[in-house]
C-alpha positions as CSV (number, residue, x, y, z in Angstrom):
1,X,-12.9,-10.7,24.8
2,X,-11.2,-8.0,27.2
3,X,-13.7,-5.4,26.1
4,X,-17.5,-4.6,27.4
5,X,-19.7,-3.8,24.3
6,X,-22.0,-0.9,25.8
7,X,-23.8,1.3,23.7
8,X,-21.5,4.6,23.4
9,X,-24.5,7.0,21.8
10,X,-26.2,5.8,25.3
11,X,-29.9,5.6,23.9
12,X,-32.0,3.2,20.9
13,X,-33.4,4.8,18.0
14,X,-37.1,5.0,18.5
15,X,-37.7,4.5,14.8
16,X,-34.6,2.2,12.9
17,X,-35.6,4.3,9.8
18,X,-34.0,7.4,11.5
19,X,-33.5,10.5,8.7
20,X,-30.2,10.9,7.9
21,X,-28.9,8.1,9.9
22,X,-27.1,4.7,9.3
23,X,-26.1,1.6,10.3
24,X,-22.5,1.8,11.6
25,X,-20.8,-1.9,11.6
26,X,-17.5,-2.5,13.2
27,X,-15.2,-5.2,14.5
28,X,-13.4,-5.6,17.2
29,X,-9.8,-6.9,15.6
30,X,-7.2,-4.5,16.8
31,X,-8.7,-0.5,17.7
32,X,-8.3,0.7,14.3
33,X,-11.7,-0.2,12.8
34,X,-13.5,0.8,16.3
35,X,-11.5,3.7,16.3
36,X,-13.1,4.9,12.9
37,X,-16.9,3.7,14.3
38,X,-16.7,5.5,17.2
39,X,-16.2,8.7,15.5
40,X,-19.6,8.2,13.4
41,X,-21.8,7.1,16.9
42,X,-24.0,10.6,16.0
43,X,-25.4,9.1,12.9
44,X,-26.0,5.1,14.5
45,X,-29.3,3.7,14.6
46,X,-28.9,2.7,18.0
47,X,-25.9,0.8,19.1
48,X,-22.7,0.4,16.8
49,X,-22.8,-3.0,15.7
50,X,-19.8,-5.0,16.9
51,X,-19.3,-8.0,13.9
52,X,-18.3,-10.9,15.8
53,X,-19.2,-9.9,19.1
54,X,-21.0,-12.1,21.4
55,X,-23.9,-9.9,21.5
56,X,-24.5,-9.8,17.8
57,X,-23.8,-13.7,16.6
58,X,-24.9,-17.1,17.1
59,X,-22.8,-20.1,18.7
60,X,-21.3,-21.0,15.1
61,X,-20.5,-17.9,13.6
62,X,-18.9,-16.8,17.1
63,X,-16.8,-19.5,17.0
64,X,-15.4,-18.5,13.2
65,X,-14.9,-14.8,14.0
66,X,-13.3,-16.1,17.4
67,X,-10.5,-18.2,15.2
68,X,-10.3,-15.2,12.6
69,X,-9.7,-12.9,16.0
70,X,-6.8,-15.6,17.6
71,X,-4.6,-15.9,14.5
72,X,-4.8,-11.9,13.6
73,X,-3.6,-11.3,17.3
74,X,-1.2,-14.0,17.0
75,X,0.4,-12.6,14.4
76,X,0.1,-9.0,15.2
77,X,2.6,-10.1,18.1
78,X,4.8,-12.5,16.2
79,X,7.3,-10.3,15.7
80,X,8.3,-10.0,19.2
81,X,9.2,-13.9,19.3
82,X,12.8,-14.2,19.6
83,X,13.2,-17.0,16.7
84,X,10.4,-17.5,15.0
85,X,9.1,-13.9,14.6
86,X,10.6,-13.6,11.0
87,X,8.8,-16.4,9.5
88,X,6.0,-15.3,11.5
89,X,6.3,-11.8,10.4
90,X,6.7,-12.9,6.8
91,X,3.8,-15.1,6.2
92,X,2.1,-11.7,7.7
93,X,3.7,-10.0,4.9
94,X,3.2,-12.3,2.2
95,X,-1.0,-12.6,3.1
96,X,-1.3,-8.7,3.3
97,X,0.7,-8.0,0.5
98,X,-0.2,-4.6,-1.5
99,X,1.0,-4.5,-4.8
100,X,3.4,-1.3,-6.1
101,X,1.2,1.4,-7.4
102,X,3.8,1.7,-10.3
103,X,3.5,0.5,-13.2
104,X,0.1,1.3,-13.4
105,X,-1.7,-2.5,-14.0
106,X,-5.3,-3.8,-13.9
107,X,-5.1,-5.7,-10.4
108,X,-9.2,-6.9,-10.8
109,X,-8.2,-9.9,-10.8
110,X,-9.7,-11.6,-7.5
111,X,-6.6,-12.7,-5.0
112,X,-7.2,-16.4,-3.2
113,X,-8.1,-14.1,0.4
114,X,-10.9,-12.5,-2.1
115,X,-12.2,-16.3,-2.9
116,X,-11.6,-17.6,0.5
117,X,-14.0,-14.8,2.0
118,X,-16.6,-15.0,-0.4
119,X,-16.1,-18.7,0.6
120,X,-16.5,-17.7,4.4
121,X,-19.6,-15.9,3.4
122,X,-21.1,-18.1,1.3
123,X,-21.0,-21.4,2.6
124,X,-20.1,-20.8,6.4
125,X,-22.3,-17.9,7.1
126,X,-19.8,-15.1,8.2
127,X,-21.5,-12.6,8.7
128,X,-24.9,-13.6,8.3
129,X,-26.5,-12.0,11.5
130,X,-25.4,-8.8,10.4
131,X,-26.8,-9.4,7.1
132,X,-29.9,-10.3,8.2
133,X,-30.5,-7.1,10.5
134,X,-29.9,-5.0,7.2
135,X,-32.0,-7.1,5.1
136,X,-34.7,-6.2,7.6
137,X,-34.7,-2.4,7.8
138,X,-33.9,0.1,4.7
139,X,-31.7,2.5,6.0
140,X,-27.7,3.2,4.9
141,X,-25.1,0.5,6.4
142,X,-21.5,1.9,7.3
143,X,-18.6,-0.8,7.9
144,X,-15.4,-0.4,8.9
145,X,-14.1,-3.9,7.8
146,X,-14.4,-5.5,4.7
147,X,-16.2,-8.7,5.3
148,X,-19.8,-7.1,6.2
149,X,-19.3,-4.7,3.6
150,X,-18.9,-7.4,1.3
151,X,-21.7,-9.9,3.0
152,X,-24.2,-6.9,2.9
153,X,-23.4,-6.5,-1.0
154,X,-23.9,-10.5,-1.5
155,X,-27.0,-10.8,0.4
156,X,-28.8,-7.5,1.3
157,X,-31.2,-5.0,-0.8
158,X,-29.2,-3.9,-4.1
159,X,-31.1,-1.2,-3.6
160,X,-29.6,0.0,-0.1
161,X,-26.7,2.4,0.3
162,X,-23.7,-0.2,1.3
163,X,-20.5,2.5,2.9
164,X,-17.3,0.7,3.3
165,X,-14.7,3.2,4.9
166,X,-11.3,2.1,4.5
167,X,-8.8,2.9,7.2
168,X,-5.2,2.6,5.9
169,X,-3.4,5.0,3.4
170,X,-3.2,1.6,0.8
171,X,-5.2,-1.5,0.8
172,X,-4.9,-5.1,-0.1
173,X,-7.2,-6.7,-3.0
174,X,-9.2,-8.4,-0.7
175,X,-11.2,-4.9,0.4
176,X,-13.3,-5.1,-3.2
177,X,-15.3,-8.1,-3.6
178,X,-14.5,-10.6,-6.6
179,X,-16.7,-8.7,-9.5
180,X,-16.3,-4.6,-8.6
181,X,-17.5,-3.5,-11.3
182,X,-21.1,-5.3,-10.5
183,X,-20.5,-4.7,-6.8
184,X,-22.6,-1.7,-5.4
185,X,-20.3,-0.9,-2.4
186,X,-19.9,2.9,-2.1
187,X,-16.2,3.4,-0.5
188,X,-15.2,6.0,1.6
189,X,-11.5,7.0,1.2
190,X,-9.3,8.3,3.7
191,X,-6.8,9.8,1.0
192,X,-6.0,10.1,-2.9
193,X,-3.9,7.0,-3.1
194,X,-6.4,4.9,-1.4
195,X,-9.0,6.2,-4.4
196,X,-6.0,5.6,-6.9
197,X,-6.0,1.9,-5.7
198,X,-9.6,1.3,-5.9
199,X,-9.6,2.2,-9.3
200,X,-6.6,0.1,-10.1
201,X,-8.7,-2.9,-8.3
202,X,-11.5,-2.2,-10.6
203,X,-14.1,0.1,-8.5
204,X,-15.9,2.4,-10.8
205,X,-15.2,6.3,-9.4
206,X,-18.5,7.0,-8.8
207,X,-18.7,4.9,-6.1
208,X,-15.6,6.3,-4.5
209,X,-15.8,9.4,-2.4
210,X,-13.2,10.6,-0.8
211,X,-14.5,12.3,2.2
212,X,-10.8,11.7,4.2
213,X,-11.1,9.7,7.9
214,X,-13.3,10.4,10.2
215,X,-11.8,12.3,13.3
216,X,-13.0,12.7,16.2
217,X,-15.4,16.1,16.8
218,X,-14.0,16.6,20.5
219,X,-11.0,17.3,18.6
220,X,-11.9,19.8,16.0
221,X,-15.1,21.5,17.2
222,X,-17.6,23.3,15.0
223,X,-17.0,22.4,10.8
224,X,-17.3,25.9,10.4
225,X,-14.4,27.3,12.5
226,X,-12.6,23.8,14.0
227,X,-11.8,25.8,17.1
228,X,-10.9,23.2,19.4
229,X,-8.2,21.9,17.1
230,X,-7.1,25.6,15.9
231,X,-6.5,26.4,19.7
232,X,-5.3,23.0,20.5
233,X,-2.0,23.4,17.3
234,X,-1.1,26.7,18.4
235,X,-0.6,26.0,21.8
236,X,1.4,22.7,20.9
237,X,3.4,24.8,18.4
238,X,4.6,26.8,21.1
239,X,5.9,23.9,23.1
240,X,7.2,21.7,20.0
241,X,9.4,25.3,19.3
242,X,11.1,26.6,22.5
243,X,13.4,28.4,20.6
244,X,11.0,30.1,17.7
245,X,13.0,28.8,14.9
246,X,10.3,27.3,13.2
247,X,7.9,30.2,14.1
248,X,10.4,33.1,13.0
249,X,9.7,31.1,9.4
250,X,6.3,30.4,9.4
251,X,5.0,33.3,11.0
252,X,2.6,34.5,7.8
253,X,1.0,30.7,7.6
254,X,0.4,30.4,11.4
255,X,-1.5,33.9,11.4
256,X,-2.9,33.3,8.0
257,X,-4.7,29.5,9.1
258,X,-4.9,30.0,13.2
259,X,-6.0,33.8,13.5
260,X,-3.6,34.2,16.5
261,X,0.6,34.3,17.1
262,X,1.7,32.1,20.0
263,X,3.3,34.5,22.7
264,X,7.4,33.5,23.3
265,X,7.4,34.5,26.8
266,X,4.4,31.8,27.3
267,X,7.2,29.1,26.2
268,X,6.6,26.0,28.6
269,X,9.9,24.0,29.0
270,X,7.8,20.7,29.5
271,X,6.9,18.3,26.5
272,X,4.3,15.5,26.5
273,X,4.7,12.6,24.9
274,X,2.0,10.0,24.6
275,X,3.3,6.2,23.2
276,X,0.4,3.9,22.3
277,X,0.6,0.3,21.7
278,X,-1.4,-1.9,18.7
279,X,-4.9,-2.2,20.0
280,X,-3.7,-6.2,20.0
281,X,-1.1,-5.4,22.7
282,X,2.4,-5.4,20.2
283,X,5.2,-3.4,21.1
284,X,3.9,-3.0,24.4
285,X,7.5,-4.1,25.4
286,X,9.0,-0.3,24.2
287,X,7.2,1.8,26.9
288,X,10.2,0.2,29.3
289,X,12.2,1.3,27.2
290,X,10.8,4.5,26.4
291,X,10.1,5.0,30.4
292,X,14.1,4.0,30.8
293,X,15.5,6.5,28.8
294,X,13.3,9.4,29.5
295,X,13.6,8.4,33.6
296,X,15.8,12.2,34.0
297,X,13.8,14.2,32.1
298,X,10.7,13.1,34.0
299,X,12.3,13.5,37.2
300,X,12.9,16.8,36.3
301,X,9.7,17.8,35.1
302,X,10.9,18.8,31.6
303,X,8.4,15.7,30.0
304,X,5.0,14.1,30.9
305,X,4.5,10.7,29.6
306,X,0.9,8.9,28.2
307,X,0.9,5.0,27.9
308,X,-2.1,3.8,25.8
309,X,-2.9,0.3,27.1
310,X,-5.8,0.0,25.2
311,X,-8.8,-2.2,26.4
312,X,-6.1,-5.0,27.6
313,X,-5.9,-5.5,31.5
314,X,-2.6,-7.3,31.1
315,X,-1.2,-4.3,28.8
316,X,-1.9,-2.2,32.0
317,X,-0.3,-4.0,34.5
318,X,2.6,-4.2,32.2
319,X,3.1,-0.7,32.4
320,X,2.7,-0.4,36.3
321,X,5.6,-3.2,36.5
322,X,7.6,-0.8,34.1
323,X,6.8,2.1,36.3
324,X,7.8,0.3,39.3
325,X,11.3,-1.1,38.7
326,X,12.1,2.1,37.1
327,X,11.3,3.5,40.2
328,X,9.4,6.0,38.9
329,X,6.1,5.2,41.2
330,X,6.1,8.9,42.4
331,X,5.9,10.3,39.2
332,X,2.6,7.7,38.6
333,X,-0.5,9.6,37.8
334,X,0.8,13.2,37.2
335,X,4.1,12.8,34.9
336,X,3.0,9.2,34.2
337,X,-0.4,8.2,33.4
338,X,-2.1,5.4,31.7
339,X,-4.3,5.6,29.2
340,X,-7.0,2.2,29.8
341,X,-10.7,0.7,29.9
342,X,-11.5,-2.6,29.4
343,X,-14.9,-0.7,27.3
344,X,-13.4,0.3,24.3
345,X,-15.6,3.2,24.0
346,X,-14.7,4.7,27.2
347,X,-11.1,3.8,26.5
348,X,-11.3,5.9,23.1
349,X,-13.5,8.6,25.0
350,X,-10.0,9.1,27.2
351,X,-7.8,8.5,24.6
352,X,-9.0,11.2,22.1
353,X,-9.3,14.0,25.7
354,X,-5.8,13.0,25.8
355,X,-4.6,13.4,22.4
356,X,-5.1,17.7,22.7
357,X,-2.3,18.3,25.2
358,X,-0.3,16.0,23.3
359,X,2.8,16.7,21.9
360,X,4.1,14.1,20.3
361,X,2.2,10.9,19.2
362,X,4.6,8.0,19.0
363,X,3.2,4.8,17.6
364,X,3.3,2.4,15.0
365,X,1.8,3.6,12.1
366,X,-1.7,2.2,11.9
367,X,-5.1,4.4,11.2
368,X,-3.9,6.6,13.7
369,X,-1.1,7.6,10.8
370,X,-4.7,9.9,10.0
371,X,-4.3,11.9,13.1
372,X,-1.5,13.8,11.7
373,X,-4.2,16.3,10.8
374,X,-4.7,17.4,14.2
375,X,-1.5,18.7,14.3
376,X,0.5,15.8,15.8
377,X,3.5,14.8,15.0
378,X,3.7,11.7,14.4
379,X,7.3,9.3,15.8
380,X,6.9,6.0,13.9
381,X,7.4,2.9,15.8
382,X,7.9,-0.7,13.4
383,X,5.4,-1.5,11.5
384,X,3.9,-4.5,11.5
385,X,2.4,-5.6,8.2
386,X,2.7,-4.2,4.8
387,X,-0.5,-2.2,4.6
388,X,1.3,-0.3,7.7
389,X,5.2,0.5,5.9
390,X,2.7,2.0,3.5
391,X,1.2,3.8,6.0
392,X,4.5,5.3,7.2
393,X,5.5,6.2,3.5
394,X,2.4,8.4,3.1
395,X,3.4,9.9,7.0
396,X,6.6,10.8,4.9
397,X,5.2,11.8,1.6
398,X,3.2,14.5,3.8
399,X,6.4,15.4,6.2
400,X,3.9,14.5,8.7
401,X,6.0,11.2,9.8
402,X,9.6,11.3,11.9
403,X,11.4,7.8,12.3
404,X,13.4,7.5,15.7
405,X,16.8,9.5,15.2
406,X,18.7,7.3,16.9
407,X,18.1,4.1,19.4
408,X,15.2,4.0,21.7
409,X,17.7,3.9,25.0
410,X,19.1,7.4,23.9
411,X,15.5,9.0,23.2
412,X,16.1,11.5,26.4
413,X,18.9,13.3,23.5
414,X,17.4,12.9,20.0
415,X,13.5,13.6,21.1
416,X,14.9,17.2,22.7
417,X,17.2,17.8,19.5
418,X,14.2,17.1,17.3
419,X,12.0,19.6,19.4
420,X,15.0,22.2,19.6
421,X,16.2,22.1,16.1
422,X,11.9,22.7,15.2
423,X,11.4,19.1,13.1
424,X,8.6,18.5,15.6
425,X,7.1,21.6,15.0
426,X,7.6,21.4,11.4
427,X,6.2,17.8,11.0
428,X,2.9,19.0,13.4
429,X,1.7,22.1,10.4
430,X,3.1,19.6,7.8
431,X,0.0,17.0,9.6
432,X,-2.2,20.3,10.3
433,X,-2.2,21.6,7.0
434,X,-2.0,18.6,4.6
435,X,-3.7,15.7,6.3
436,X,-8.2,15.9,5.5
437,X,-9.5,16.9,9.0
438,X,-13.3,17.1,7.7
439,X,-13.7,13.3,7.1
440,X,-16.2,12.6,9.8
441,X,-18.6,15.7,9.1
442,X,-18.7,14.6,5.5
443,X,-19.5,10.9,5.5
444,X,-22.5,12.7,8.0
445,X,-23.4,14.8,5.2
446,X,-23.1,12.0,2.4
447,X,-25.5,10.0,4.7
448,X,-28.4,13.2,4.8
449,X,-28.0,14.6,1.6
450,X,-26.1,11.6,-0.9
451,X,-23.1,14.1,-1.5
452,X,-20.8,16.0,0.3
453,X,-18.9,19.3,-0.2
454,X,-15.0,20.1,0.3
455,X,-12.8,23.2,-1.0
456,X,-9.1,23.8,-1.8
457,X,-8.5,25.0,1.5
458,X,-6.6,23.0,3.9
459,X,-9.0,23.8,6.4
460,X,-11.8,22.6,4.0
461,X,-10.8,19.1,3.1
């Protein structure tokens, strides 16, 4: 694997029954279920445990996580295949499928991916080492993937508080082991229609909590006044609406929620737009695009560009080749820059610093769909997989989402329009005040205390 496995808290627990602490359980399948770890590293017993990693398993259980890991990157990237991509792209489809929410049905029913796991689990040991480091020590276990959740609740204490956090605005079937109702898996729900389909699946709601996801503290500050984040919206407001026509309408809201009015003679006319690629490297193949189109507009200082490689080394040197025969080599490293570390945690570390001068996020619409809370609009690239077309649907249902408004080669006239006409500004309070900004303070608290509390204002949830 391209990425080191350090220890992001950067010290052991002295005691593994640490007060008010858990076991936080990842993989390393894409960024999205890192992503959500990371976020929770205050409240690890010592390191986050990566599932699958070479650090955590033995020879033969490696070598099952490592065939699990080749065929989900394989067909994160299928799509890009010239021929084959569609039938690629819909046996992707047909093995994530999500059923409609409507009509409402009982969907308890256990899928063949529910069977074939418990399979995996059962008789091949997936997941076994990290079943047998919770069977050793009673203290809380977090996961961020399904498949330890659902080991732990197999093989570990009955008795020991199991967390699965879910990280997509829908799920598939195979997230709730075969018999919910005798499972004791506690979930942690990122939004109302991800507690809407647990309960269709068959989860009792008292072991649903829906605490929202966890983002990251560098980019809300203190649960009490989220500074950092209240600073870090009104000053993108103010570039997202050079021309004050969404301010001259929300005026009241912006004083009422961020205590200050952004100043129009502080307008800056430059926009910063950060594009960041699947964590498995797909799509990587629109930043020449992107760079292409926007070429002018760099030049002339009037946008800053972010490229999110991720923890992949060939990603990166992608990107310098784009930069290069664009030649757009002078602008490298202060209108252009690249966001990469082969350690994932020091490549989320930079990501997240990056995130709060950014203007507009464009990606496809993965966990990071969650972000729109920070105040960030979010430009939807393809999806790729059902669970994610859902997760650009609830983007929409908030007004936090924007689809392209025309072809990616023309994105140097639609991005400006959308900033000048105020849709970007719109669709970044839509994100601010709508999306759950709290989620990672409140799995904390559900971890010390066994509950958690939340209010009606946007700024509480």
């Amino acid at each position: 694997m391209p990425a080191r496995l350090s220890n992001p808290t950067g010290h052991h627990c002295a005691h593994l029954r640490c007060r008010g602490k858990a076991f936080v359980i990842t993989v390393l399948m894409g960024l999205g279920h890192t992503r959500a770890a990371y976020t929770l590293r205050d409240i690890a017993i010592g390191n986050i445990l990566i599932d699958g990693s070479r650090d955590l398993c033995g020879h033969g259980e490696y070598r099952m996580w490592e065939k699990v890991r080749s065929l989900y990157y394989f067909m994160s990237k299928a799509g890009e295949l010239p021929v084959l991509g569609k039938i690629f792209l819909w046996l992707l489809h047909r093995a994530q499928a999500i059923p409609p929410m409507y009509p409402v049905l009982d969907l308890s029913t256990p899928t063949f991916g529910v069977k074939h796991l418990e399979k995996l689990i059962k008789q091949k040991g997936l997941c076994a080492t990290v079943v047998d480091t919770l069977r050793r020590e009673s203290a809380p276990a977090i996961h961020t993937f399904y498949a330890s959740a659902i080991a732990a609740d197999h093989f570990a204490d009955k008795d020991q508080n199991n967390y699965l956090l879910l990280c997509d605005a829908d799920i598939n079937r195979i997230w709730v082991p075969r018999d919910p109702r005798a499972s004791g898996i506690r979930y942690l729900a990122p939004c109302s229609q991800v507690k809407k389909r647990l309960l269709l699946y068959g989860v009792p709601e008292a072991n649903i909590f829906l605490t929202g996801f966890p983002l990251p503290k560098e980019n809300i500050g203190s649960k009490e006044d989220l500074g950092i984040l209240k600073g870090d919206v009104l000053g993108r407001l103010m570039r997202l609406d050079p021309k004050n026509n969404f301010y001259n309408i929300h005026k009241r809201s912006i004083d009422y929620f961020l205590g200050n009015s952004p100043s129009p003679e502080q307008l800056p006319d430059c926009l910063t737009l950060t594009f960041a690629v699947g964590g498995s490297g797909a799509q990587a193949g629109m930043a020449q695009r992107i760079l292409r189109s926007l070429r002018h507009k760099i030049a002339e200082g009037r946008v800053r560009v972010y490229l999110s490689a991720g923890i992949h080394r060939e990603v990166y040197e992608q990107f310098i080749r784009y930069i290069c025969s664009l030649d757009l080599s002078r602008f490298f490293g202060d209108r252009i820059e690249i966001i990469y570390h082969e350690n994932v945690y020091s490549y989320l570390k930079q990501f997240n610093a990056v995130l709060r001068s950014t203007d507009v996020l464009w990606t496809k619409p993965s966990e990071l769909s969650f972000y729109c809370a920070l105040g960030l609009p979010i430009l939807t690239a393809p999806a790729v997989g059902t669970h994610e077309e859902l997760n650009r649907e609830w983007l929409q249902d908030v007004h936090a989402g924007i689809n392209p408004a025309g072809p990616i080669e023309h994105a140097d006239e639609w991005l400006f329009d959308l900033r000048e006409s105020g849709v970007l500004a719109e669709s970044a309070w839509a994100g601010f005040l709508k999306g759950r900004k709290l989620g990672v303070f409140k799995i904390e608290e559900l971890i010390q205390t066994g509950t958690f509390t939340s209010g009606n204002s946007p700024l509480e949830r």
